[in-house]
Backbone as CSV, one residue per row, in Angstrom:
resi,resn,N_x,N_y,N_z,CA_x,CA_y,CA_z,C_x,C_y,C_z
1,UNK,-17.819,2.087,-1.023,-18.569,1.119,-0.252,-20.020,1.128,-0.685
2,UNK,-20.326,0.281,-0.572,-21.852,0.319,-1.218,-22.367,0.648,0.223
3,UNK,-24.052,0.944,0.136,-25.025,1.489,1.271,-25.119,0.354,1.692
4,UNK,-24.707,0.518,3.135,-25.020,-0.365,4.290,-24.017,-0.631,4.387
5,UNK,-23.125,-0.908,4.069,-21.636,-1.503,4.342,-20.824,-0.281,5.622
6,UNK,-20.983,0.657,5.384,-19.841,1.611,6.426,-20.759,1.596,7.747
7,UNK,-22.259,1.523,7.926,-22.948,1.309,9.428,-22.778,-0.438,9.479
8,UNK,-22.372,-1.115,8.692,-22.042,-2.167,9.330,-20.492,-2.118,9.907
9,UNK,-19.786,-1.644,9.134,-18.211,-1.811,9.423,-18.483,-0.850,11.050
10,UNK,-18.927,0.094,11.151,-19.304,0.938,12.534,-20.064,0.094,13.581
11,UNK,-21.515,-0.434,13.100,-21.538,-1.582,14.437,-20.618,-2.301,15.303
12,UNK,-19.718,-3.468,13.473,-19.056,-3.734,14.810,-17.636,-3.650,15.429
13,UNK,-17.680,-2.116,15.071,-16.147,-1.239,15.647,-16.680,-1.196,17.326
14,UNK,-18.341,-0.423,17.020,-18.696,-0.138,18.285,-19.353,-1.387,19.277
15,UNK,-19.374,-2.383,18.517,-20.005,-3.902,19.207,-18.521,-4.426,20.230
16,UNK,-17.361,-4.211,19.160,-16.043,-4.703,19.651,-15.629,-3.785,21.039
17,UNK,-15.842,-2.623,20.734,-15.277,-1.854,21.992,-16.316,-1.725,22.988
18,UNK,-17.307,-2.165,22.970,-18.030,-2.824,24.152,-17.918,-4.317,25.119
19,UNK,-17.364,-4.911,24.159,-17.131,-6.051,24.171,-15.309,-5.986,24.969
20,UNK,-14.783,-5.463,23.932,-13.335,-5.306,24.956,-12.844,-4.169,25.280
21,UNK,-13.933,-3.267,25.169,-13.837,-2.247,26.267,-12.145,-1.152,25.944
22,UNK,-11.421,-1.348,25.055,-10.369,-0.723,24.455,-10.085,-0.911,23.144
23,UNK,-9.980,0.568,22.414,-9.693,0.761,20.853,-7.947,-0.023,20.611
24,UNK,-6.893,-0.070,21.648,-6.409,-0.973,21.338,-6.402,-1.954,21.297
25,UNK,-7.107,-2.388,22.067,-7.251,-4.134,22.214,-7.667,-4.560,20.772
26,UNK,-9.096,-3.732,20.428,-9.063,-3.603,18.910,-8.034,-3.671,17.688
27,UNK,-7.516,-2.659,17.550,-6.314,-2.885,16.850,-5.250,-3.792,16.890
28,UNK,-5.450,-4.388,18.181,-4.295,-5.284,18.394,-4.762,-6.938,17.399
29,UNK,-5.988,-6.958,17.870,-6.849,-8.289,17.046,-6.859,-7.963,15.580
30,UNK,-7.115,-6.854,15.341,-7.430,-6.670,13.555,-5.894,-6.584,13.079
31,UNK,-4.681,-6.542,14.018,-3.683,-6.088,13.154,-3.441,-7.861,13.124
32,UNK,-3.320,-8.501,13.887,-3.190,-9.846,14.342,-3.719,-10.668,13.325
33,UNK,-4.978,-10.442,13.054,-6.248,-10.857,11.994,-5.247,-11.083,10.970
34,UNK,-5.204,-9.766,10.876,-4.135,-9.372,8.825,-2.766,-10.052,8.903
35,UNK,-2.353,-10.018,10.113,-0.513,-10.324,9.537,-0.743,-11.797,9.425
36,UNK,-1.970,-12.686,10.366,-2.296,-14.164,10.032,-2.834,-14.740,8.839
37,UNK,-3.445,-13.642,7.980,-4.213,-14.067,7.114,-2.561,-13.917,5.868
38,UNK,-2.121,-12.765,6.094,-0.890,-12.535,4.928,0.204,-13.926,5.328
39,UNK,0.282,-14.486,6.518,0.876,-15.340,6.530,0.567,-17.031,5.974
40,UNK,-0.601,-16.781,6.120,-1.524,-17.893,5.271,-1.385,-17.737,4.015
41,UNK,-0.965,-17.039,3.177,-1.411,-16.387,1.806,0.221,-16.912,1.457
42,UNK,1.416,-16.901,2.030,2.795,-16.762,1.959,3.149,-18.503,1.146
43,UNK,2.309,-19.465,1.868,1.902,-21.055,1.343,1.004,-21.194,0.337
44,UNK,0.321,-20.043,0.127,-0.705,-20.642,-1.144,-0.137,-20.521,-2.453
45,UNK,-0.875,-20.559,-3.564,-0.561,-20.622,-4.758,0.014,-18.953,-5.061
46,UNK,-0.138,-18.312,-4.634,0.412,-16.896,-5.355,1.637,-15.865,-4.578
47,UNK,2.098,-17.518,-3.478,3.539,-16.846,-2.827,4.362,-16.188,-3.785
48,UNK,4.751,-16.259,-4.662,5.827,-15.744,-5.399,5.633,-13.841,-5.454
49,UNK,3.993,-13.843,-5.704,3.821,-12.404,-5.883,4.425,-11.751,-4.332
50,UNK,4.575,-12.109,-3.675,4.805,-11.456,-2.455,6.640,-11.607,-2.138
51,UNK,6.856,-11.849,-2.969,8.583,-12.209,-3.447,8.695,-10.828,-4.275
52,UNK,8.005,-11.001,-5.750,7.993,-9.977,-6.702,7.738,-8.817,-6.895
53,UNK,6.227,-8.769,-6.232,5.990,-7.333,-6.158,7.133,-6.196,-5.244
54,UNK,6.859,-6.803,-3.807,8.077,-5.497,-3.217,9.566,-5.453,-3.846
55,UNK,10.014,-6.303,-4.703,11.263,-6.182,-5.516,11.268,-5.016,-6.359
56,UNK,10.149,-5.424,-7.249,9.776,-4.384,-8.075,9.330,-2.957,-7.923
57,UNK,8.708,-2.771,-6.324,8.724,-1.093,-6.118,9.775,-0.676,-5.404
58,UNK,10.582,-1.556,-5.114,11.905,-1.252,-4.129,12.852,-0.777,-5.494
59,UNK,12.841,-1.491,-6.720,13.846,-1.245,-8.022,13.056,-0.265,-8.486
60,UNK,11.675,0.302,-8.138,11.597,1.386,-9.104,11.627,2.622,-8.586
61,UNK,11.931,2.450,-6.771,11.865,3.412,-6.228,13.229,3.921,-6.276
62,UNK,14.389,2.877,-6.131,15.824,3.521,-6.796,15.968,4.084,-7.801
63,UNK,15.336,3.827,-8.663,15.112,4.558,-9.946,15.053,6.071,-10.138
64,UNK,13.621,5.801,-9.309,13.272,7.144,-9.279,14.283,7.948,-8.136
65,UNK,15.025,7.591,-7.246,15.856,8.309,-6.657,17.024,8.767,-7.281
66,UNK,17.583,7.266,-8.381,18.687,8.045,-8.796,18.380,8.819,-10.166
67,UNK,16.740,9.155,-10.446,16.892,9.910,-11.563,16.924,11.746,-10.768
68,UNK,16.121,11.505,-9.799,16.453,13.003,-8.676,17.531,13.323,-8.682
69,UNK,18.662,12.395,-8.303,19.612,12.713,-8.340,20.583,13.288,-9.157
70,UNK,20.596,12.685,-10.167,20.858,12.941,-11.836,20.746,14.058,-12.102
71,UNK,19.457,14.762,-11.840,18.557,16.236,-12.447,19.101,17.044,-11.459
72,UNK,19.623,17.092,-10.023,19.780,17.519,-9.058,18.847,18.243,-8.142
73,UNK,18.104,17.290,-8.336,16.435,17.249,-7.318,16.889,16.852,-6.150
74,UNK,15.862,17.313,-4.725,16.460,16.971,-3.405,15.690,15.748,-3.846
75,UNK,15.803,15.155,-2.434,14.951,13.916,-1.952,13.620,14.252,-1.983
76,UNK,12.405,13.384,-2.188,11.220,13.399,-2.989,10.363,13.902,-1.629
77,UNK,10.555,14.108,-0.312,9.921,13.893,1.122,10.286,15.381,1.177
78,UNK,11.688,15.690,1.198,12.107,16.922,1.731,12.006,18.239,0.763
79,UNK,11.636,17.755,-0.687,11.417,18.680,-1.404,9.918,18.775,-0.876
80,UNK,9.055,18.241,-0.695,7.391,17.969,-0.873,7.453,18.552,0.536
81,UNK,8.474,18.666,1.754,7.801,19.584,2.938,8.468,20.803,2.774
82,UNK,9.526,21.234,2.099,10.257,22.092,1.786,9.593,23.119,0.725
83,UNK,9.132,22.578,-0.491,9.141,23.903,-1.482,7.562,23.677,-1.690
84,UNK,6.885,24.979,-1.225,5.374,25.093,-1.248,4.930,25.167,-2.560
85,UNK,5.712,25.660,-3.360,5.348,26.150,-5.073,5.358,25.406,-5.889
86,UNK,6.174,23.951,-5.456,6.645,23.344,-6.822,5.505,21.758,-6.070
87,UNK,4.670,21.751,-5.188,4.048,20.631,-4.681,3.622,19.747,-5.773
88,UNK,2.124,20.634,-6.647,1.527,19.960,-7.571,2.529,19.070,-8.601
89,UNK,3.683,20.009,-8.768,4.373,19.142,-9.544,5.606,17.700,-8.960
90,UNK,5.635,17.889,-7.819,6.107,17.200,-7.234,4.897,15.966,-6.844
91,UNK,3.563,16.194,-6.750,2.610,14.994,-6.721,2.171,14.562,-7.892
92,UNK,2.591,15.183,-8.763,2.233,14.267,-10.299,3.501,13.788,-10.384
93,UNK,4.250,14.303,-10.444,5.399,13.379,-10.081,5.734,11.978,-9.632
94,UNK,5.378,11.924,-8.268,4.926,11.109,-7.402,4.044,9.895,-8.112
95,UNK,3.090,10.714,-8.386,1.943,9.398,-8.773,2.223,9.103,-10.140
96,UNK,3.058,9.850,-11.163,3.429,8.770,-12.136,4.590,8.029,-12.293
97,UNK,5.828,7.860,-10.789,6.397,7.135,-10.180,5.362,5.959,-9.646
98,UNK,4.645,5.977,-8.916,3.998,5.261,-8.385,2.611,4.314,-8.876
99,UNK,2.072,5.241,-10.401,1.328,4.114,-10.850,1.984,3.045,-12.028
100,UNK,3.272,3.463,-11.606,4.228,2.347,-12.397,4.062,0.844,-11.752
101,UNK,4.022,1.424,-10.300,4.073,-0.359,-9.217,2.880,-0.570,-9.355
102,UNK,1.730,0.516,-9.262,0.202,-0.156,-9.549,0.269,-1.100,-10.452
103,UNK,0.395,-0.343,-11.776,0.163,-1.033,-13.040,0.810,-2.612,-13.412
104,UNK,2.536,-2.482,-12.865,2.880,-3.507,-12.686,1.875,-4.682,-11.757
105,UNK,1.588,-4.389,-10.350,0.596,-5.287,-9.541,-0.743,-5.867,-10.872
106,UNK,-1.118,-4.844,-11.449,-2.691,-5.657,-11.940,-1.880,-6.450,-13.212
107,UNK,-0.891,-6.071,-13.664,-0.511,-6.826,-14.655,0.344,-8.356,-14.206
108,UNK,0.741,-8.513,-13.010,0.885,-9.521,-12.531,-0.066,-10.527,-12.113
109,UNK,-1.107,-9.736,-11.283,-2.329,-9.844,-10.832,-2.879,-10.776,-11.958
110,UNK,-3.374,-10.288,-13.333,-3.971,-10.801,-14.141,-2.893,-12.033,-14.441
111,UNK,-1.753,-12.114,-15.098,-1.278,-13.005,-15.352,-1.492,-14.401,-14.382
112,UNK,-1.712,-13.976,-13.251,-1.500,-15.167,-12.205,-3.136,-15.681,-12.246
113,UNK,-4.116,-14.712,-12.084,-5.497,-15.069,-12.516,-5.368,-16.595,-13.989
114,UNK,-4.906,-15.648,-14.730,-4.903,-16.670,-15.790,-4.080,-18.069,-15.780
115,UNK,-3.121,-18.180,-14.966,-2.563,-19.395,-14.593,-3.009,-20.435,-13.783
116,UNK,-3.975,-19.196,-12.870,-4.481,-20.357,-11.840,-6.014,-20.823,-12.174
């Protein structure tokens, strides 16, 4: 965040809960905010990414399950609360499962930049 930005985002957390007087009521508007704005976004020009992308981490997350499986690795959750020793390698793990869907997103990302 650049300087000044996080005492602004704090004003008006604390402007709002003066105003409505409950941190849920809060959350209830900002979650409201987002699912309206993602629903707006569903009609514009870059609906499809919201088709594609969760396809694509849903197929790479099978992937990566049935390669666990394969090797005869537990499940990726129950090994990571289960075996204290093998963590680090279980979070690099993880994140080079996972900057597969990143990488995919900016490479979609850009393509659609360039179309539109």
């Amino acid at each position: 965040m650049r300087d000044g930005q996080l005492g602004n985002h704090l004003f008006f957390v604390m402007e709002a809960v003066d105003k409505h007087g409950s941190v849920y009521q809060i959350l209830g508007e900002i979650l409201a905010r987002g699912w309206g704005n993602l629903v707006a976004r569903m009609a514009g020009p870059l609906n499809f990414r919201f088709i594609v992308q969760p396809v694509v981490a849903a197929t790479l997350a099978v992937r990566a399950g049935i390669r666990d499986n394969r090797t005869g690795q537990p499940a990726f959750l129950w090994s990571w609360v289960t075996s204290r020793g093998c963590r680090r390698t279980l979070l690099l793990d993880g994140v080079k499962d996972t900057s597969k869907v990143f990488i995919f997103a900016i490479v979609l990302d850009c393509i659609y930049q360039d179309l539109g």
